[in-house]
C-alpha positions, -999 to 999 in steps of 0.1 A, spaced: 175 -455 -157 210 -462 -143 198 -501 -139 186 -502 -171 215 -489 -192 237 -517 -166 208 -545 -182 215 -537 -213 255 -538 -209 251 -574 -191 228 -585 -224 256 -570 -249 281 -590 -229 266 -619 -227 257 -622 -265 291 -609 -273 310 -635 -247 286 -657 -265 291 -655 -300 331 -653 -292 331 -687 -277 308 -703 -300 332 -691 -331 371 -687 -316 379 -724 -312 371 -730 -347 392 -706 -365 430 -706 -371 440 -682 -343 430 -707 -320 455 -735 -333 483 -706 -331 481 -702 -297 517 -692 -282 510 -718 -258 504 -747 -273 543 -742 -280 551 -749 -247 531 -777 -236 520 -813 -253 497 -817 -227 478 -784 -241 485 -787 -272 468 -826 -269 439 -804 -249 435 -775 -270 436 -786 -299 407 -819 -292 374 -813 -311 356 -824 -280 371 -794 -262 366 -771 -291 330 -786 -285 324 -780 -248 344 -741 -255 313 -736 -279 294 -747 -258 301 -723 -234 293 -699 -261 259 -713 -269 251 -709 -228 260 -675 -229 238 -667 -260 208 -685 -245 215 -665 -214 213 -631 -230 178 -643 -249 167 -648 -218 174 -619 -199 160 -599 -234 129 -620 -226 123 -619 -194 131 -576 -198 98 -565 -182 99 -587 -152 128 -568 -144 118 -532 -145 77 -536 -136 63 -505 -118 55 -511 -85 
């Protein structure tokens, strides 16, 4: 039981990392980063659409990863 409730946090994560990542570097918070105040070499970085691209990504991974663990459930948790 105990190793299925920790499945099904590592599925919530990963679809919740995933679906962060795929919609953060698009949206305004992301270009108000304190950061990007104190560095033109992160502010060139952060603020490229390729990079906003690969941080998505990221996020797409993630969600793919989680579909796959959803799909693959049973393999997991088979009666011996």
């Amino acid at each position: 039981m105990v190793n299925k409730v920790l499945f099904v946090i590592y599925v919530l994560y990963c679809l919740e990392v995933g679906i962060f990542l795929l919609v953060y570097p698009w949206m305004r918070l992301w270009d108000q980063n304190f950061l990007l105040q104190y560095s033109s070499f992160l502010r060139v970085l952060l603020l490229n659409d390729f990079f906003r691209g690969a941080v998505s990504g990221l996020g797409i991974a993630n969600l793919i990863l989680g579909a796959w663990e959803v799909a693959h459930f049973q393999r997991y948790f088979r009666k011996a």
